[in-house]
MIMARMI-869722 format. One record per atom (N, C-alpha, C): x, y, z. Coordinates in steps of 0.001 Angstrom, whole numbers, plus 500000, padded with zeros to 6 digits. Layout:
# residues N
XYZ ...
# end
This chain:
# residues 290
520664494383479832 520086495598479275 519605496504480410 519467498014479938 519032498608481033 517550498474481118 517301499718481992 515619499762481887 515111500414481003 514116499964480296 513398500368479520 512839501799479342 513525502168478255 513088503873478544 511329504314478798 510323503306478027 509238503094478433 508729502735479574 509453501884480601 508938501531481625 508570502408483111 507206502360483538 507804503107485029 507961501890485518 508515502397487133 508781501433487989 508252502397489405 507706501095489288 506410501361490618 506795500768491869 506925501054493057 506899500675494152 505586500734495512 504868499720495292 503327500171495487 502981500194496483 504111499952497972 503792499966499150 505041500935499872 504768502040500689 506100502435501162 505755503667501800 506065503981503464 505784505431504553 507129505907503734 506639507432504328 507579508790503969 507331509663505571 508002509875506278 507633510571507283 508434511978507256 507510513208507449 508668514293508390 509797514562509132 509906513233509521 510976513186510603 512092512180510302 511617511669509258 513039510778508549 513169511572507152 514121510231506420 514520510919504941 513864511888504198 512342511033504319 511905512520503445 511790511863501511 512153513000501477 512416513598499848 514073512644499591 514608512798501042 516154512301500471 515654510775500240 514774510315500598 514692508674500000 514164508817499276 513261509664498485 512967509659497193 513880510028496194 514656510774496714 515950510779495816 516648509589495260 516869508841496125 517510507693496009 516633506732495292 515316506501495586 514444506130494504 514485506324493175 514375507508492713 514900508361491416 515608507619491015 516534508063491680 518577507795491194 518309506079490794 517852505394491270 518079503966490999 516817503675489697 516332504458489487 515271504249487924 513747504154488679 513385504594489891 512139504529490620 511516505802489654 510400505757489644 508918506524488701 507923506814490045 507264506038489785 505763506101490522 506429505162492512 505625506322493330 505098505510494333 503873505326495212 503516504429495665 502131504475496520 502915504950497788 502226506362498320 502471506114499660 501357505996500406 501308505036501475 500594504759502401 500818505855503931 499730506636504423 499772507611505568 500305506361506761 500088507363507501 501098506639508794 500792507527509850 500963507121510858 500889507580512320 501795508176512937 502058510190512391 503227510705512490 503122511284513667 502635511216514763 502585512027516192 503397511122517048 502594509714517113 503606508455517612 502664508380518616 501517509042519053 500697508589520297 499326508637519558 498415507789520032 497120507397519570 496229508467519115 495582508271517774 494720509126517366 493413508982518340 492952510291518608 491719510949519822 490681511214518777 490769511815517532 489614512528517380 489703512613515641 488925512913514913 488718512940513614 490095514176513135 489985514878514022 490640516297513760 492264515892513698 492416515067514768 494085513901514293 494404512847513000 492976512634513063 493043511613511686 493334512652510132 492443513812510374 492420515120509416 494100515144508603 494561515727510206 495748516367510095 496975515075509690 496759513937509608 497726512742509590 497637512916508042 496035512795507733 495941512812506029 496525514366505505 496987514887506016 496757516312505114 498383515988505133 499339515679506380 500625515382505894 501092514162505215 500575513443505472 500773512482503779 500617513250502641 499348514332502509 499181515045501200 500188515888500596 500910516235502201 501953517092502208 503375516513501368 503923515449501981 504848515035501456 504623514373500323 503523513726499637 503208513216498472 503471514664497169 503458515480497699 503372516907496871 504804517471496698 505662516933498354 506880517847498236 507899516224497775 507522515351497564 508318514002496767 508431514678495319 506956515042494821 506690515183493313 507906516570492798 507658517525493726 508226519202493403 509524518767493593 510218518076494345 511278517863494311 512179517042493439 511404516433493130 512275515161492362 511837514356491150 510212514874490682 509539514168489625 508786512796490215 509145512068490787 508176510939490914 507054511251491707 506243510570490855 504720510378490929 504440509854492190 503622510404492475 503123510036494390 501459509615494218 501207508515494784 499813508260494925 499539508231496334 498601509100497111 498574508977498592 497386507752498493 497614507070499564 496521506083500517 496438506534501843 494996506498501901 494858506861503704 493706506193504528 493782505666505311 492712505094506032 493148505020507614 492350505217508626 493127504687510008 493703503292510119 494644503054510611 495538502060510227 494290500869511850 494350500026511157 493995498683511598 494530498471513312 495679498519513775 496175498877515181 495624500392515603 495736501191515581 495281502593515918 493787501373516900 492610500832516277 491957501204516990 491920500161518602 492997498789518248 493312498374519230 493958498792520370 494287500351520009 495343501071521325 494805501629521603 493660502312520848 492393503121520847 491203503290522199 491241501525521898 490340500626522567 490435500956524119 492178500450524364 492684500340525480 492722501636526621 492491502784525720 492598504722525946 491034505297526388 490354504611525419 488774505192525556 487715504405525352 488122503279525630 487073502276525642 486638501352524181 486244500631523864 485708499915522353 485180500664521975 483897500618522478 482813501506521967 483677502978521151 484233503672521678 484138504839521657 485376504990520289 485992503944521060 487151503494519648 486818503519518114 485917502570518253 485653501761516878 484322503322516567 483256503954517329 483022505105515946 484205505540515639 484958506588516615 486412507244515867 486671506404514256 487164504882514860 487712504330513815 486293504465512779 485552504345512937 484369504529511279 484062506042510488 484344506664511467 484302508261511530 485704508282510217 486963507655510905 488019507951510276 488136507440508659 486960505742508908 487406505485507002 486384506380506423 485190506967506948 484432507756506173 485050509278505765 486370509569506397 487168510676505926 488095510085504884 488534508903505078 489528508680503733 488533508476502446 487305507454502793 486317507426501605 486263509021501115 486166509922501864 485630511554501327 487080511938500568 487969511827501299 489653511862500381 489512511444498989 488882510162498952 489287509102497375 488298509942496404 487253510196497300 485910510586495855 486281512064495851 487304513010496793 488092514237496153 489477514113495618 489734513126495033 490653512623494278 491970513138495169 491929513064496611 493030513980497058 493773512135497305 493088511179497301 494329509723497693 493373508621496627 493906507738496625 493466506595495307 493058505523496176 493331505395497360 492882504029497812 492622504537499479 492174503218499587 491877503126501527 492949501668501849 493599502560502241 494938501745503264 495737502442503850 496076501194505533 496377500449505433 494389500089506487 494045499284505856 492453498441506132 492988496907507142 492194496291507755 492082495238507965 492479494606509319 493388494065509520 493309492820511060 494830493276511502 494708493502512971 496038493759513405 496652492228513202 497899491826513371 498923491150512946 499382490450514710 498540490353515278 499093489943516434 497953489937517215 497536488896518524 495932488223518958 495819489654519969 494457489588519712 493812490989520615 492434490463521543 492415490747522281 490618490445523582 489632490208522269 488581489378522783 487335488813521683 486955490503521401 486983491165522532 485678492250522315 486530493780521219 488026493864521673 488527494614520676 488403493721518922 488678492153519154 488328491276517636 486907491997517265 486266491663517329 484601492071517376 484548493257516570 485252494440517236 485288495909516718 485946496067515614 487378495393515877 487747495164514675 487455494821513222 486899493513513198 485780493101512125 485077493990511859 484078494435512750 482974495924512252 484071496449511190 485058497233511904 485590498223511099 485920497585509760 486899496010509676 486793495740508574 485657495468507590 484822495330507458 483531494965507051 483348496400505982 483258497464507393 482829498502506925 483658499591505773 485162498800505669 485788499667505262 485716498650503247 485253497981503399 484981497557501869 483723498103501186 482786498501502458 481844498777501825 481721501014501600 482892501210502540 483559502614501971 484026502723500711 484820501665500547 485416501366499454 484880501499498173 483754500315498313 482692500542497143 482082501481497049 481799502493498001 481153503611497774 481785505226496617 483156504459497252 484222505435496814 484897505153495597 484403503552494931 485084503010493946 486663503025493890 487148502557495035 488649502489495277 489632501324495604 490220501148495685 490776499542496117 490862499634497467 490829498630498318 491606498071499822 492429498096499809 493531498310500391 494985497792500529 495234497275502217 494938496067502630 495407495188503486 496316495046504369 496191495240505860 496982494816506851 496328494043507628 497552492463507336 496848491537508336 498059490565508615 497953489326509134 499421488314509382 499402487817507899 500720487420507409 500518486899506193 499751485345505824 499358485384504843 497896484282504503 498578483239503315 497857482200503639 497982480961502337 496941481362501735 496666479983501086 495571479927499916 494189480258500687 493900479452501783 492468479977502713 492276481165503088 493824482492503201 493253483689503986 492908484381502537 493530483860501657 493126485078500181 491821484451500077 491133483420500170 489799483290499830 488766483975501053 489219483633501964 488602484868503009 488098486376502995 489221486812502719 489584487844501989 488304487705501026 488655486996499817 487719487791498854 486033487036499524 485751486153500369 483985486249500967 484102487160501244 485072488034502389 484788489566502983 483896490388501811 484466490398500702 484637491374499691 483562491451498843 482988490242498645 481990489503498234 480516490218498963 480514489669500676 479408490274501160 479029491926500863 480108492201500897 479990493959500559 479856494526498553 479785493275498169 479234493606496718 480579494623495967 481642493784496820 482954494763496553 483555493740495456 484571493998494355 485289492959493430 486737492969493843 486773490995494134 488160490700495015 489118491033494331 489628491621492795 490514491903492528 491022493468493251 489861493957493644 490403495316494177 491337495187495373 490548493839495944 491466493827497186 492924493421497286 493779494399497501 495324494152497556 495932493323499101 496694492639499133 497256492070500274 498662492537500085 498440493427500793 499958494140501162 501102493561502031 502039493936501836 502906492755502756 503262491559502487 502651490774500862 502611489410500761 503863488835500990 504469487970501829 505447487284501606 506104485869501253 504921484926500603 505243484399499518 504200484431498943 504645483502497680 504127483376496382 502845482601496730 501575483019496192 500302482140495828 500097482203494616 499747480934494491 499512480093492772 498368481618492533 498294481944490995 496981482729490689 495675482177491106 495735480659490473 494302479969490887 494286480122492146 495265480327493263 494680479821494772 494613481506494927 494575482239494758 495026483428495666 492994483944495123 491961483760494459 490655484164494265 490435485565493883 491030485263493335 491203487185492264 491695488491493272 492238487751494637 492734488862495563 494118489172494913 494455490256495037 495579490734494366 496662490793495694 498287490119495372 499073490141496242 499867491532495669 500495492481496860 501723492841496570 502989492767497856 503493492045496536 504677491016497269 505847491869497538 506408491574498713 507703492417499442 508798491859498451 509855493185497946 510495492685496774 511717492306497260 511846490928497835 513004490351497992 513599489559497615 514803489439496849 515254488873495912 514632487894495261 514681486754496099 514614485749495992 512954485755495557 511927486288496399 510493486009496195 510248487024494613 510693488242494434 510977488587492974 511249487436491788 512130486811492028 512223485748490828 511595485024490842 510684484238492058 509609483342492083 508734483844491002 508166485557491492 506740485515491349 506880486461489765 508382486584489203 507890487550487946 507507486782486922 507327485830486776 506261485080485500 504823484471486122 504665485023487019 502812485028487297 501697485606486544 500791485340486291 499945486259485699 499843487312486963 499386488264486349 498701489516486725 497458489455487333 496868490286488277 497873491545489103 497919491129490107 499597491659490518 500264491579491739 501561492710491143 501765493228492529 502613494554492718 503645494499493536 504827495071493405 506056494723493930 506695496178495042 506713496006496313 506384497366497598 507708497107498056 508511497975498788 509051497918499854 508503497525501692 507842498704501841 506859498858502997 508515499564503629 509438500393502945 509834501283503318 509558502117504205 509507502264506108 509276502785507185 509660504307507198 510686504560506543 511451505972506884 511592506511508419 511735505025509240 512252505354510757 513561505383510949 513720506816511254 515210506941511778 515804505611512446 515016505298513458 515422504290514633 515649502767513613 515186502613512886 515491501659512018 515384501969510563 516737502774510136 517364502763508484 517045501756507859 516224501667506587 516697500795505284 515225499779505798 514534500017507248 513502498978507297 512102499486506608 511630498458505802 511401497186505708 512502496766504929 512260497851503517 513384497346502924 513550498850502059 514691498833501509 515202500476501279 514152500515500336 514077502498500523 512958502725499289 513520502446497329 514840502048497381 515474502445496210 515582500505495829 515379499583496601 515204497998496190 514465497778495219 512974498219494801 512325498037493562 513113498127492760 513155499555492538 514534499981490880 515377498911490903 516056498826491855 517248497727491544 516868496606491398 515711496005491792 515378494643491283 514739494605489931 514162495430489646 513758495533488341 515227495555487296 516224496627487755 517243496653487482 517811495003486954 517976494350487403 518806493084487561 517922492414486741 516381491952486595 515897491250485821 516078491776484431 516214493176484419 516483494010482629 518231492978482610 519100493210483235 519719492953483265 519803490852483148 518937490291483141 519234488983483320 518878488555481724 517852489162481586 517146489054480110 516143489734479799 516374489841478436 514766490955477538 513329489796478427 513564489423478334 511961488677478848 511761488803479762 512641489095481241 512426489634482574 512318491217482679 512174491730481518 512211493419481317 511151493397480912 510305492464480070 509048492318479983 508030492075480505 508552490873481291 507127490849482629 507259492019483178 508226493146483314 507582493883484576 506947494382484173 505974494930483097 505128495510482612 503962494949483382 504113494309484135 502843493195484336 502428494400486202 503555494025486827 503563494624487961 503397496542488188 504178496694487181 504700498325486946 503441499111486191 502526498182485053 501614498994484256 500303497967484295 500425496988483782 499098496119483579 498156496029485068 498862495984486309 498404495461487500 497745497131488075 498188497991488047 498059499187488423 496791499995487770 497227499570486254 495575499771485449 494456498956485733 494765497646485855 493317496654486277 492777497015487651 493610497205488783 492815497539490133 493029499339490520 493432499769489731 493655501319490291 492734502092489660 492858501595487845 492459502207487199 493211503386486333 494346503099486869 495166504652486635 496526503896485556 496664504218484445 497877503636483391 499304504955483979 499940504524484647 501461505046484822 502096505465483692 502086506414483755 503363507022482402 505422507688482759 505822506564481893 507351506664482699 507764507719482387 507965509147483448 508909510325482971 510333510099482186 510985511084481556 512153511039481431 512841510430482445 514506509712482256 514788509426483447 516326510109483495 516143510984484404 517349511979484128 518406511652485660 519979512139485191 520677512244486517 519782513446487588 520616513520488479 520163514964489198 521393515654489084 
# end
């Protein structure tokens, strides 16, 4: 069967840059039955953010292309913005810790001001670079993470997570973080997930899992919520990485296609999961050729 004329299809992790596809990968999104996407900001200069006034201008072109996705092509754009988790380890290395890590607090207190002007829905990408750094950049790091849950709560918004991927101990981590800051671990998303955690083990942290074939069929009879991303780069220098922006649709595609009951869970990922930690119920446009 096809897709459900009711259904959107959400792809909840995925860059759009100026200088790659663009709009043309949202096209292709479209074209394959894509609705809604999260985009996550990104670091479009390519050399280290200096000053609030870089962080400004990074968020205002995410705002940018989240606007020219929608005018162009109908799908729904949700911006996320926060200084990305590496920024302040290169940061570090440019102008010292110290001087790093305000920038970096300076910067989530501009995405917190973003979420509560409804100009982005979440703070990401938050959390632990993905590769070992000096005790004293770790140190700063933590601050910043700490501080960016308790932005969060201020702003009533979700986390969305960059860190190495975690078992059952880093999602409970995760939610003590979340905990001390009087924040609720379902808000917290783990972006990037790449496998499956049992519901009971994962502590009400919410995974969204990279949609690759194989981990798709694992995880579509899980309970809820967990969300299904590309982490779509839109780097010229590497086409189609992480994974094309148009893979959601088609995996959703194939489970309509396997059976009515795999057209049903996605309601779980696409609408139920999106309303419990976003807050926001997705409504599927028409789904027209171009």
């Amino acid at each position: 069967m096809p897709l459900p004329p009711g259904l959107p299809v959400v792809d909840h992790h995925c860059h759009l840059s100026p200088t790659g596809e663009g709009v043309d990968a949202a096209r292709r999104f479209r074209r394959a039955g894509g609705t809604h996407l999260f985009l996550a900001t990104q670091n479009y200069a390519g050399s280290v953010p200096r000053s609030l006034e870089d962080y400004r201008h990074q968020f205002e072109t995410t705002e940018s292309l989240a606007r020219g996705v929608t005018e162009a092509t109908g799908v729904v754009v949700y911006p996320v913005v926060a200084p990305y988790p590496v920024d302040l380890v290169h940061a570090a290395a440019v102008m010292g810790v110290d001087a790093a890590l305000e920038l970096h607090l300076g910067a989530l207190e501009l995405a917190g001001r973003w979420v509560r002007e409804r100009r982005a829905v979440a703070l990401g990408e938050v959390g632990r670079p993905h590769f070992p750094v000096p005790d004293e950049v770790a140190a700063a790091v933590e601050r910043a993470f700490r501080q960016a849950f308790r932005v969060a709560r201020e702003a009533d918004c979700p986390v969305v997570v960059h860190s190495a991927d975690l078992d059952a101990s880093g999602y409970r981590e995760l939610a003590e973080r979340a905990s001390e800051a009087g924040f609720p671990a379902v808000r917290v998303v783990k972006h990037y997930a790449r496998r499956r955690i049992e519901a009971a083990e994962r502590a009400d942290v919410t995974p969204s899992y990279l949609a690759r074939r194989e981990l798709v069929r694992e995880v579509v009879r899980d309970a809820g919520p967990w969300f299904l991303e590309t982490d779509f780069l839109d780097d010229p220098a590497r086409p189609g990485a992480v994974l094309d922006l148009a893979t959601v649709p088609r995996r959703a595609t194939a489970l309509c296609e396997t059976s009515e009951a795999g057209a049903e869970r996605l309601w779980v990922p696409f609408v139920e999961s999106v309303e419990k930690v976003y807050g926001i119920r997705p409504q599927a446009p028409a789904r027209r050729a171009e």
